[in-house]
C-alpha positions in Angstrom: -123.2 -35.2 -36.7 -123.2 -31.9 -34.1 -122.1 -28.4 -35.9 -120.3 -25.9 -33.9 -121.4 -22.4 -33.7 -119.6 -19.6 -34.4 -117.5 -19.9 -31.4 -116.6 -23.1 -31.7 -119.1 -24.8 -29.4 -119.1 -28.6 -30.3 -121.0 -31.4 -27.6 -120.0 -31.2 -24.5 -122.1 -34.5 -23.5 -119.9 -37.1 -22.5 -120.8 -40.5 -23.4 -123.7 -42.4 -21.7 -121.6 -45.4 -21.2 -118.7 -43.2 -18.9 -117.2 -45.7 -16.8 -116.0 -42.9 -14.1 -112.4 -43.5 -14.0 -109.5 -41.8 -13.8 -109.4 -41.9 -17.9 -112.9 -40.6 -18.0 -112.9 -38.2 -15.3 -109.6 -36.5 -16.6 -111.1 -36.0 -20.2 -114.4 -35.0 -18.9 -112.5 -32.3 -16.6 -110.7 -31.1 -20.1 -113.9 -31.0 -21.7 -115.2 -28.9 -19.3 -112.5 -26.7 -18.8 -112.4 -26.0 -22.4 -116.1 -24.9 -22.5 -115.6 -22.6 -19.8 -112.9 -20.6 -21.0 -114.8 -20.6 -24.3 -117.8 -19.3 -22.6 -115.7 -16.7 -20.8 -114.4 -15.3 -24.2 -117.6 -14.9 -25.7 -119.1 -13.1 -22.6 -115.9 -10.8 -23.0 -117.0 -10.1 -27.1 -120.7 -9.6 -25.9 -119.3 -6.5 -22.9 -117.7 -5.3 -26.6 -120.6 -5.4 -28.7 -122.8 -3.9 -25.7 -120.4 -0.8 -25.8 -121.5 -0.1 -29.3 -125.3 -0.1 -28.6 -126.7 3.5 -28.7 -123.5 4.6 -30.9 -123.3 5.4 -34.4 -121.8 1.8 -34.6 -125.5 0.8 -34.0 -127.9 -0.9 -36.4 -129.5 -4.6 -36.8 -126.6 -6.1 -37.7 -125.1 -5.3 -34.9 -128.6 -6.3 -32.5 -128.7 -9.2 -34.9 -125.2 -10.6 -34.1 -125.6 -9.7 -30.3 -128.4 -11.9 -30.4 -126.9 -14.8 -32.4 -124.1 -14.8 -29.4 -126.5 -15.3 -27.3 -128.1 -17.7 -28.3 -124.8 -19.8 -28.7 -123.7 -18.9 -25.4 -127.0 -20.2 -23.9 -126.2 -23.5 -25.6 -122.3 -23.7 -24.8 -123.9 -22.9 -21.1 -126.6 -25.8 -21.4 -124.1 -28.3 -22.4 -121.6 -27.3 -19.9 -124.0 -27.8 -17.2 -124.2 -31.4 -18.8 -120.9 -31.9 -18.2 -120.6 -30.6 -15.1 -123.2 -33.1 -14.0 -121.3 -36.0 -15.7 -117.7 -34.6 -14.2 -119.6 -34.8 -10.8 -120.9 -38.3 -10.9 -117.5 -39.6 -12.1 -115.7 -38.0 -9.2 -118.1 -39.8 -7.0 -116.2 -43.3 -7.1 -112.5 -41.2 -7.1 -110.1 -40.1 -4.4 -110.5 -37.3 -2.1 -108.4 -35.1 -4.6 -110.4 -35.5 -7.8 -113.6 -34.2 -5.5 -111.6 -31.1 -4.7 -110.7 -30.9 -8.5 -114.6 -30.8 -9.3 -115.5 -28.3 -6.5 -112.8 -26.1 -8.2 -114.2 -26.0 -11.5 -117.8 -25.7 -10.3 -116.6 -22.6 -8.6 -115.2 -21.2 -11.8 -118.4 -22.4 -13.6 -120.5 -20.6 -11.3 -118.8 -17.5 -11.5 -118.7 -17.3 -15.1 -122.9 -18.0 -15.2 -122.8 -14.8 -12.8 -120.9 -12.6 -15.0 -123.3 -14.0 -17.8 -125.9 -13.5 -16.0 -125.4 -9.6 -15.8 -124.5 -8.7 -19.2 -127.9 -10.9 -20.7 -129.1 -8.2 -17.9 -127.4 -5.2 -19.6 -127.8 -6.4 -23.1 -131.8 -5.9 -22.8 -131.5 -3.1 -21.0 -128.9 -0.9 -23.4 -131.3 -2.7 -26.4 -134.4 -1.0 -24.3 -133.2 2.6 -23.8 -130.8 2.9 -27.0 -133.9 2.5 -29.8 -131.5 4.3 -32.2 -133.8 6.1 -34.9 -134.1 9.4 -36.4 -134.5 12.3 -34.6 -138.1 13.3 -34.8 -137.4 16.9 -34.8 -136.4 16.4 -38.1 -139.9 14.3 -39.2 -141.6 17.6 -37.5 -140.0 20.5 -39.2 -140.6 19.0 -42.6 -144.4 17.9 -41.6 -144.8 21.9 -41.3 -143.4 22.6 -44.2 -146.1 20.2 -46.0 -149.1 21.6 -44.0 -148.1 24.6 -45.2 -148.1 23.2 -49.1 -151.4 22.0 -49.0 -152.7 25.5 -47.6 -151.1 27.4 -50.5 -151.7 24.9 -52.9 -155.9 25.6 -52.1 -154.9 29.3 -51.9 -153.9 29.0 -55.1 -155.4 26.8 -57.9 -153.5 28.7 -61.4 -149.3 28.3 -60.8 -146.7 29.3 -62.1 -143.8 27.0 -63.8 -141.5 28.1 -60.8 -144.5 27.5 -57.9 -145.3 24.2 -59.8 -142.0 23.0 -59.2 -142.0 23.6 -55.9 -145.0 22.2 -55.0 -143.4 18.7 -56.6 -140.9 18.8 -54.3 -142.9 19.7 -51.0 -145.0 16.2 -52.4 -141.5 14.3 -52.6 -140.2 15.8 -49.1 -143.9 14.4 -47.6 -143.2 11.4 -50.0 -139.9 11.1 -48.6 -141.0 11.9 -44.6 -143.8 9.4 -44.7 -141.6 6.6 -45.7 -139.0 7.5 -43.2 -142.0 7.4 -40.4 -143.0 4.2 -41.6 -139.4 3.0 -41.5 -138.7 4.6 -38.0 -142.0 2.4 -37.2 -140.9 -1.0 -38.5 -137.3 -0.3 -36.9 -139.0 0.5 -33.7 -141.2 -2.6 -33.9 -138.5 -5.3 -35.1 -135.8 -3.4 -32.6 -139.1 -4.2 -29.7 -139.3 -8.1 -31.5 -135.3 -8.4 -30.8 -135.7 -7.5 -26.9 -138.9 -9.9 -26.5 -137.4 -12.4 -28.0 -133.8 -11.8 -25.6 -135.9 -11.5 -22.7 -137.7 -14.9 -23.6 -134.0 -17.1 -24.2 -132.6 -15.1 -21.3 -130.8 -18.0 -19.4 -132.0 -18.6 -15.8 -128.6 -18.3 -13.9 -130.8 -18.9 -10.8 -131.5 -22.8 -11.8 -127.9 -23.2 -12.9 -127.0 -22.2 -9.5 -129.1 -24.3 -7.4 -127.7 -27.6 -10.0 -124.3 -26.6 -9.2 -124.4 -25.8 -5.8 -126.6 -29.7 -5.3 -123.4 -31.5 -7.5 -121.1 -29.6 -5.1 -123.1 -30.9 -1.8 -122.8 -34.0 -3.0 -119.4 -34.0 -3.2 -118.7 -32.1 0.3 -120.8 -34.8 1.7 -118.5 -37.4 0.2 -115.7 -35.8 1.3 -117.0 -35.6 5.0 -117.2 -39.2 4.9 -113.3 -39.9 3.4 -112.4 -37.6 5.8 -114.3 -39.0 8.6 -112.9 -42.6 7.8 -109.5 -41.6 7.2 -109.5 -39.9 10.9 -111.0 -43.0 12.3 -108.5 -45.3 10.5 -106.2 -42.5 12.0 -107.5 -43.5 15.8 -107.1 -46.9 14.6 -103.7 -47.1 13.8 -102.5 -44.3 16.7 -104.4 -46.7 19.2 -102.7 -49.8 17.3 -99.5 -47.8 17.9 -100.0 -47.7 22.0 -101.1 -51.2 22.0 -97.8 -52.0 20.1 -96.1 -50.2 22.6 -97.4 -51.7 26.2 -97.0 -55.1 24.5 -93.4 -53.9 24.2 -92.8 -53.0 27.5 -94.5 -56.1 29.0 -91.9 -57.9 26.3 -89.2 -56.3 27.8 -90.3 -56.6 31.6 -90.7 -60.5 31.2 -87.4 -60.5 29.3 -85.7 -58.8 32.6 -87.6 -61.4 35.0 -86.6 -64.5 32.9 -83.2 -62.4 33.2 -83.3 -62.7 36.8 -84.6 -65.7 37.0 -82.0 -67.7 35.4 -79.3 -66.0 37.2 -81.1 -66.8 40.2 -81.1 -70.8 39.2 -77.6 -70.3 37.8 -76.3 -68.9 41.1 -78.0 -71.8 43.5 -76.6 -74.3 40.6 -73.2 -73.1 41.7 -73.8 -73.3 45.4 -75.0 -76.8 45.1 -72.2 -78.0 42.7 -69.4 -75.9 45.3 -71.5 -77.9 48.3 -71.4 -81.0 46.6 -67.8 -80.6 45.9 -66.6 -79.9 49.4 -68.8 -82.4 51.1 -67.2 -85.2 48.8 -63.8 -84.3 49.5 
């Protein structure tokens, strides 16, 4: 049993035993249809989520999520290609119209892989110049401060109650800086992780296009051939027409000699029979 992601994603396969008719090609075309507009709506929440990179909105939950989205998104894309590739094949055996139906929606496929394309593109690079920590300026100032501590605490071995208590709090300000270094680090090093491992899913739009733009040859050069046999069926039956035609006119033509003809026997019939009658008489 296939889950769905957080978008909704479910299989986009069709079945391996698609028959490619008009049943299957219609549900397949649905399918696909579906997947795309699903793709196109998470693309839209990723251009929102991007917006907040670098603000105060910022932090690994956010990175985390943005990641998570993509990582579905690559999948819905995967499977949609899938489909795509089935919806092709089916449209094969089909009219003229279905092929046109496919080209359509490999158009609008390929145009949501672009826009995809660009904000995987802007994702890692907003992730890559937005790093997000603490300014350093702060981690300096404070560093001072404890350098100059430890100076006055060798200057100094006998303290008072006052100057003992502030040297407990310069140790718990250096206490305090040290761990936010160390967390700047591992923030630094997972935000670092998070881009490697982007730029490692990061779809290759490139491949996609070259699939889609092969199922869409395939189609054109089916199309070229309807449309070359319906324009020769076309000469056929215009050349059937003219043939029709001159037979009709030779119809006609021997219609007005047999025409003539008989009036020609008739007439001599009635000379002869006028002859005869006279003669007789």
């Amino acid at each position: 049993m296939e889950g769905r992601g957080e978008f909704g994603y479910g299989s986009t396969g069709a079945r391996s035993d698609q028959g490619g008719g008009p049943g299957d090609f219609a549900t397949l075309m649905n399918m696909c249809s579906s997947s795309i507009f699903k793709i196109n709506s998470s693309i839209s929440l990723l251009e929102k989520a991007i917006r907040q990179i670098g603000t105060p909105s910022d932090n690994n939950i956010l990175r985390g999520k943005i990641q998570q989205m993509l990582t579905q998104t690559n999948t819905a894309i995967s499977q949609t290609k899938q489909c795509m590739s089935q919806l092709g094949h089916a449209a094969k055996t089909l009219e003229k119209q279905k092929k046109i139906q496919f080209e359509r929606i490999a158009n609008d496929f390929h145009d949501t892989v672009q826009r995809y394309g660009s904000v995987q593109k802007r994702v890692a690079n907003k992730m890559r110049s937005s790093p997000s920590v603490r300014p350093q300026s702060q981690s300096q100032g404070t560093m001072g401060f404890g350098e100059q501590g430890n100076d006055y605490d060798q200057k100094t071995p006998l303290l008072s109650e006052e100057e003992e208590e502030k040297r407990r709090q310069m140790q718990i300000q250096m206490q305090q800086q040290d761990s936010a270094i160390d967390y700047d680090l591992t923030l630094i090093q997972e935000r670092e992780e998070q881009i490697r491992q982007i730029e490692a899913t990061m779809l290759d739009v490139n491949e996609i296009f070259k699939d889609l733009s092969m199922m869409v040859s395939e189609q054109g050069d089916m199309i070229d051939s309807i449309e070359a046999n319906v324009d020769r069926a076309g000469d056929n039956v215009e050349e059937g027409g003219k043939q029709l035609a001159t037979a009709s006119k030779y119809q006609k033509k021997a219609r007005r000699k047999m025409c003539c003809i008989f009036c020609i026997v008739a007439t001599v019939a009635i000379i002869v029979i006028v002859v005869l009658v006279v003669v007789l008489k």
